[in-house]
N, C-alpha and C positions, 0 to 999 in steps of 0.2 A: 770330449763329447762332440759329436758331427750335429750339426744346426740342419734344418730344412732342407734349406736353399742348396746347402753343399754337397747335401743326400741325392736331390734331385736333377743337379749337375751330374753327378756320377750314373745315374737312371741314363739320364742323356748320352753321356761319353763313352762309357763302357756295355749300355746292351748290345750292341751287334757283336762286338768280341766276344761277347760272352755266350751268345746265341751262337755264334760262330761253332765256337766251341764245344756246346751242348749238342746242336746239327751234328758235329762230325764223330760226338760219341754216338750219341742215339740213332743215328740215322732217320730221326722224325723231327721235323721243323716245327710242329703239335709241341712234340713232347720239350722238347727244348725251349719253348717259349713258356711253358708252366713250369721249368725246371729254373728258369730265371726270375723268373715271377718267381717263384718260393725263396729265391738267394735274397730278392731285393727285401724279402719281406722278412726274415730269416737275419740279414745285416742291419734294416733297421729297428728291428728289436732289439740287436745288441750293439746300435751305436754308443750308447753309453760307456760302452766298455773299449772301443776302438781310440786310439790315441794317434797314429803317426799317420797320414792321410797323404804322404809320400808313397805308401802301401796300401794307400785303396785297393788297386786291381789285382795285386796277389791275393790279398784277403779275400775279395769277394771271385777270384776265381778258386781259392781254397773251401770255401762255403760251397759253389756250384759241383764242386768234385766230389763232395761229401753229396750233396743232394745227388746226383748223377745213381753214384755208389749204391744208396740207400734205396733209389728206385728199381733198379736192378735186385737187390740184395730181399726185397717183398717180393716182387716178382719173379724171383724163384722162389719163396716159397709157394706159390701159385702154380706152376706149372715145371715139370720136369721133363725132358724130351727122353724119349726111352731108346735101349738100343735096336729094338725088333722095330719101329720106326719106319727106318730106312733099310730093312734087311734087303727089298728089291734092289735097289738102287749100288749095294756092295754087289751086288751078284754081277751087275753090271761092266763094274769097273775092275773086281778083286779075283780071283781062281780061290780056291777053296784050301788056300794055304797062307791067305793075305795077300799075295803078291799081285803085282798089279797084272794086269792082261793083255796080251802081246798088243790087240787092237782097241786097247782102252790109255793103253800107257802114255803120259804126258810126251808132247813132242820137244823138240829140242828149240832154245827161240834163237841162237845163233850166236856167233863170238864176236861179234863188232858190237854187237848192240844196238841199242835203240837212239833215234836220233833223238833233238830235244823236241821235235814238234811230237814225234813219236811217243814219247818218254810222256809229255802234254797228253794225249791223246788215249795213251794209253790208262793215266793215273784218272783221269776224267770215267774213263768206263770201270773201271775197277772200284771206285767210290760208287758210284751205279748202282755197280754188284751188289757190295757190299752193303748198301743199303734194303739191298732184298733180303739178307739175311733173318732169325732171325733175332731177337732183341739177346736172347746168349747169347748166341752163334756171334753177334755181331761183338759184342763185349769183349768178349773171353777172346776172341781173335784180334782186336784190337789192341787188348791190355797185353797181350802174348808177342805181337810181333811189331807193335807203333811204341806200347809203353814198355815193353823188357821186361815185363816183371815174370816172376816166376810159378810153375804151377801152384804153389802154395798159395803164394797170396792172391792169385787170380780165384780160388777155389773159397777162397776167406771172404773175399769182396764181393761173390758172387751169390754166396751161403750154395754154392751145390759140392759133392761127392767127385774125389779123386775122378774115377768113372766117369762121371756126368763131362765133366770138365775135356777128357780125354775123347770123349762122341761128340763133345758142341765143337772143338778145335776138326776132327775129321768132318765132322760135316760141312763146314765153314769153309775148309779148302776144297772139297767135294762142290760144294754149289757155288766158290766162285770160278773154279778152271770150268763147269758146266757152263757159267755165264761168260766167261770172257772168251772161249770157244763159239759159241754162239755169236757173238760179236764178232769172229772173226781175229783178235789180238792174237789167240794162241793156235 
């Protein structure tokens, strides 16, 4: 059993990791702070049941990950982005075969690479992006190409449709090469 005192040490030591965290799923500092707010309150409901306090922070970022999940996983059921959407925006970039268009096609970013201030500079605007996505868009390509996982369970955690999953990932790279062009990176 966790005493007060040692719940509230943990309140102390571990919100900003955790916040950290929530930020860099959700892309909302809003939502991340109610997403931690519900852990803290969520783990001490079940300190009674918590024993080894060597694993605080795993446990309470295992709770934030379930809460994350769970916000997402209602919020699809609230809103679905459809594919007729963005039909303009294919026509822009796609020829009517899919294929990309001669003067829409991604440009080449070079074979040396990027320096590290570069590399800096570059990951700075791309979280940006990324943040404008939106709350799928942002998940689904996150859980796809930061956490590995696979479409199934990205489609499981997110409660949407093979489909759905397959337009939130193209749009997702669609709006951030739009953003990071814009900036200039690519």
């Amino acid at each position: 059993m966790i005493d007060l005192e040692t719940f509230e040490r943990w309140v102390d030591d571990y919100s900003d990791q955790l916040t950290a965290f929530a930020v860099q799923r959700t892309g909302s500092t809003e939502l991340a702070f109610d997403l931690v707010q519900d852990t803290f309150v969520a783990a001490f409901g079940k300190r009674d049941s918590f024993k080894d306090e060597g694993k605080a922070l795993s446990w309470l970022y295992a709770i934030l990950r379930n809460k994350i999940i769970d916000h997402f996983r209602s919020a699809s059921y609230q809103r679905e982005e459809s594919l007729d959407q963005y039909e303009y925006q294919d026509s822009l970039f796609f020829d009517d075969k899919g294929q990309w268009k001669s003067t829409a096609a991604p440009g080449k970013w070079g074979e040396d690479g990027l320096s590290q201030v570069e590399r800096s500079e570059f990951m700075e605007i791309f979280w940006a992006c990324h943040e404008q996505l939106s709350e799928h868009q942002r998940m689904a390509f996150y859980f796809k190409y930061f956490e590995g996982w696979d479409a199934e369970r990205i489609c499981k955690e997110l409660g949407v449709s093979s489909s759905n999953y397959w337009v939130l990932i193209h749009r997702a790279k669609l709006k951030l090469r739009s953003c990071l062009e814009k900036s200039g990176m690519v």
